[in-house]
N, C-alpha and C positions, 0 to 999 in steps of 0.2 A: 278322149271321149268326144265324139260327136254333138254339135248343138242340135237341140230337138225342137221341132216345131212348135209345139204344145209347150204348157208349160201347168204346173199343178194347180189345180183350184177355178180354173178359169172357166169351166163351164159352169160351174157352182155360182162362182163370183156374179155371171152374165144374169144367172137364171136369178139370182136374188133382187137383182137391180128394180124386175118387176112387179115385185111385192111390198106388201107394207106388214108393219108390227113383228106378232110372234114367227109368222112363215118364213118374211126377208130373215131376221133372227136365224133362224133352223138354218137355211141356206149358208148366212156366212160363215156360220159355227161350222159348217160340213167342209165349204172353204177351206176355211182357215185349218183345220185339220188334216186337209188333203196337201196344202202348200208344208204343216210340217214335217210329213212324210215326204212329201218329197227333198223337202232338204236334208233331211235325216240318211236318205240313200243316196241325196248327190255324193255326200263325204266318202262313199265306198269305193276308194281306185278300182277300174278295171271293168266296170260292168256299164251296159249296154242298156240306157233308161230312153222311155217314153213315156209321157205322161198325157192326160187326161185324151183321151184316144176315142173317136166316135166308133162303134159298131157297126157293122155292117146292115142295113138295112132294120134299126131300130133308133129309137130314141137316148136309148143307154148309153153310156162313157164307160169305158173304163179307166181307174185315177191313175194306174204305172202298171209299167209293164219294166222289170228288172231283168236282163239278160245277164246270169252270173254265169260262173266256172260250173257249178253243180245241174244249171237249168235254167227255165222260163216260168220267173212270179209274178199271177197276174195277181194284181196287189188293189183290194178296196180298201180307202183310210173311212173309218167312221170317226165320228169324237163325239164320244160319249159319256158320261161319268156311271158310274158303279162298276160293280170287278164281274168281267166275264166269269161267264161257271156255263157245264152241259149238265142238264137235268135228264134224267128217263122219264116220261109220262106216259102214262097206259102202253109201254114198249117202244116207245120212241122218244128218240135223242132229241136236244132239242137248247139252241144256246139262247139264253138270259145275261141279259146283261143291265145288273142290280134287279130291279123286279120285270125289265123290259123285255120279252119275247121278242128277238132275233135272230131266230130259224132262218126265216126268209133271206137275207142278210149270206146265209149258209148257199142257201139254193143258189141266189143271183151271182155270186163270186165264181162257183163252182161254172154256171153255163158262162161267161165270160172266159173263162180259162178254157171252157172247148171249143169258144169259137176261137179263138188262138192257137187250140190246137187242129183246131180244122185247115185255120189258113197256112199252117206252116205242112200241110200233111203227113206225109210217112216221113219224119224227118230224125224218127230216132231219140227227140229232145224231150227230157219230159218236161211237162208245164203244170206246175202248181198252183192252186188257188190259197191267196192267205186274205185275214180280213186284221187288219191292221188298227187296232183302236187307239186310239192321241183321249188323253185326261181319263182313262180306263184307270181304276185300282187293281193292283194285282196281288196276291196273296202266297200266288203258287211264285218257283223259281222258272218256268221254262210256260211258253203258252201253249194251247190247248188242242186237240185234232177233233174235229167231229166231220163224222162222213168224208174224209180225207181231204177236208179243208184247214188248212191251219187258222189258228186265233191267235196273236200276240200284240208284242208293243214294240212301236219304234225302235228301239232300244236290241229290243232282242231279233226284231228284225233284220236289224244292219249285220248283227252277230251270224245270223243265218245267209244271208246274202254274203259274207266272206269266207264261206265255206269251200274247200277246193273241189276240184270236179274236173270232167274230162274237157271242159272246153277253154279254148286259147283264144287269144284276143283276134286273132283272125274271124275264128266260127263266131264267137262273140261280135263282131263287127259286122256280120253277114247275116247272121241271123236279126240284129237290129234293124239291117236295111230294110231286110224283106219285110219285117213287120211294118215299118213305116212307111213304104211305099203300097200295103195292105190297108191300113186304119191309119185314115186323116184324121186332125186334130179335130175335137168337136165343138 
């Protein structure tokens, strides 16, 4: 595996530096969240990691980008406590996490995954949006899909991330480049 520029948490880490009290708080929390995912999928032989990843012409990060056998997961870590669940409300889906509305959460993961799929273009790879929660309870056995975003846990992300697939460590190696030489560290 390639060393990556970036390294998990580290835009979080910078941006908390600024702040005082509950905000710095939220910040490291988000951090530290983000650095366990990423170690969570260092341990997965074979795949093609980039982490905290500036966007193209915004202020956003994105926290990993996992190139496995099966595809391209652009991967947001939250950490948050209570147990993800999708509610219906007045006909729309809609993810809570304990009593927290985290729709949006849903949105932002998703357009980060198409700018990924924008820079890599017709390239045949699909690329997946997951949102990744670290100190989340969980109830069910497998995590959740809403508007074809996955939801889960470290745990069971690693398990997805070893999934087989059509790509060999060659296309996996080449497909890392391009991303990396696409989205500099942020």
């Amino acid at each position: 595996m390639e060393v990556d520029r970036g390294w998990a948490g580290a835009s979080a880490r910078r941006e908390s530096l600024g702040m005082r009290g509950p905000e710095r708080a939220r910040w490291e929390r988000g951090a530290e969240g983000e650095a366990i995912v990423g170690a969570a999928i260092a341990g997965v032989p074979g795949l093609g990691l980039l982490h905290d990843r500036a966007m193209p012409r915004r202020r956003a990060n994105i926290d990993h980008i996992a190139i496995a056998p099966a595809g391209i997961y652009v991967i947001d870590a939250k950490h948050y406590r209570g147990e993800p669940r999708v509610d219906t409300i007045d006909g729309a889906r809609r993810l809570f996490v304990g009593a927290a509305d985290a729709t949006e959460l849903v949105d932002a993961v998703r357009w980060q995954a198409r700018a990924v799929d924008a820079i890599l273009g017709e390239s045949g790879v699909p690329v997946r949006a997951i949102l990744c929660f670290v100190g989340a309870s969980w109830s069910i056995s497998n995590g959740l899909l809403i508007d074809g975003v996955g939801v889960t846990s470290p745990d069971r992300l690693v398990t997805l991330l070893r999934a087989p697939g059509p790509l060999d460590a060659t296309a996996i190696a080449e497909l890392r480049a391009r991303l990396d030489a696409a989205l500099s560290p942020a």
